[in-house]
N, C-alpha and C positions, 0 to 999 in steps of 0.2 A: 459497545458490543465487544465480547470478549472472545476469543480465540473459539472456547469452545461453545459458546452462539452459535459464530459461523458453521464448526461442523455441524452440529443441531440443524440448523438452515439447509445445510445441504443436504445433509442425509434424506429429507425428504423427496430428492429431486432422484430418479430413477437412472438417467442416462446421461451423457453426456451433452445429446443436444438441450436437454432443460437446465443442465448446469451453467452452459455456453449460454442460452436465454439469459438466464439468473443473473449472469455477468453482465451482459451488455445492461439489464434494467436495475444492477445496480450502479452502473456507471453515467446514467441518466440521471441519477437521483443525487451527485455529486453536485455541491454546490459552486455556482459562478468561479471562476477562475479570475484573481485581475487581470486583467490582458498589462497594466504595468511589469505585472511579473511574468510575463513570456518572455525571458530574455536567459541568453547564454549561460549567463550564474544560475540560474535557477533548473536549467537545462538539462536533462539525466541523459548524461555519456554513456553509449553501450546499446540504444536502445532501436529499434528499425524504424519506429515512429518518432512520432515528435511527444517528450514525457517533461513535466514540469513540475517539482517539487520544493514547497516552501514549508517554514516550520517556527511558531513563534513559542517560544519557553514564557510559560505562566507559575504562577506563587500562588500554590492553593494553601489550606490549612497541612493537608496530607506532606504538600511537600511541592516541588518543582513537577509540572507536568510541560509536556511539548506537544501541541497540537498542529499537525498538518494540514495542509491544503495539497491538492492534485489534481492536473488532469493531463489529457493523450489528446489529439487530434484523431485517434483509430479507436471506433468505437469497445472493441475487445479489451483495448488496453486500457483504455478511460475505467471501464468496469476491474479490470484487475489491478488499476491506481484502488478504486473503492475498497476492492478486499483490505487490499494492505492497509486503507486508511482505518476503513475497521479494528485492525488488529493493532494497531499500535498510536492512534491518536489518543491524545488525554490520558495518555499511560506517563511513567517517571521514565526518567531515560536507561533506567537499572532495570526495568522489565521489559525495555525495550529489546535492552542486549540479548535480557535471561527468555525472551521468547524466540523457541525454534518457527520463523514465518516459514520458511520454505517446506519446513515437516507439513503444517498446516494445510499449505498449498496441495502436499500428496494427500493429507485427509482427506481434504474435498474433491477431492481427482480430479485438479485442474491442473497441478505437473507436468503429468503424465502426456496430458492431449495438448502440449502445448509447442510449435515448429519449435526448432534448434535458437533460430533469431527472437522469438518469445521471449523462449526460455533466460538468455544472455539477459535480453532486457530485463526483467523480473529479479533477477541478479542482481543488476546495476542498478536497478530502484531500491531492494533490499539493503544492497549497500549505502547506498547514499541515506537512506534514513538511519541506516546504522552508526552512520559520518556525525548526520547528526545528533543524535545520541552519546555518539563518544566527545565530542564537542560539547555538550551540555556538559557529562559526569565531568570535564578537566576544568572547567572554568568552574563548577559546585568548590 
């Protein structure tokens, strides 16, 4: 799913509280977590809940892809681990960069409704898949 999927997906949704729905039942639909990798390194600093992001770099014909795994112990956040995974799993790490995630996050006006301690965290998950990204492009 591409960036502009997910607005398509949302635009369907009227309000805020269907969007909020949307969230939490895509973050249901996140697959298993290892619980090996609940641990401190994996661990996204910044964030109110507890966020955990890993990332294995793959060799397709296209080129270098880096696919994520995530999840939250807070169901809201578990679903906005989904979004992000959405947008930028199985992408190169050079669209990684060249994609604005948080513009996207205003598209689907989940920004906007999101506490101040959200917000930071979403931040700090943005970044850290951007960490890893830019970790991919230097060892390329």
């Amino acid at each position: 799913m591409n960036a502009d999927d997910l607005i398509a997906d949302f635009e369907f949704l009227d309000n805020w509280e269907d969007r909020y729905r949307h969230v939490i039942e895509l973050g249901k639909k996140l697959p298993p977590f290892p619980d090996a990798e609940r641990n401190e390194i994996n661990k996204v600093q910044g964030c109110a809940s507890q966020v955990w992001l890993i990332s294995d770099l793959k060799q397709t014909p296209a080129g270098t892809i880096i696919e994520f795994q995530g999840d939250s112990d807070a169901h809201i956040v578990r679903g906005l681990v989904a979004v992000l995974l959405h947008l930028v799993s199985g992408h190169s790490p050079k669209e990684i960069m060249e994609t604005d995630i948080l513009g996207v996050f205003r598209q689907i006006g989940l920004e906007g409704h999101l506490t101040p301690q959200r917000s930071n965290g979403l931040r700090s998950m943005v970044e850290r898949i951007r960490g890893h990204a830019r970790a991919a492009l230097a060892a390329a």
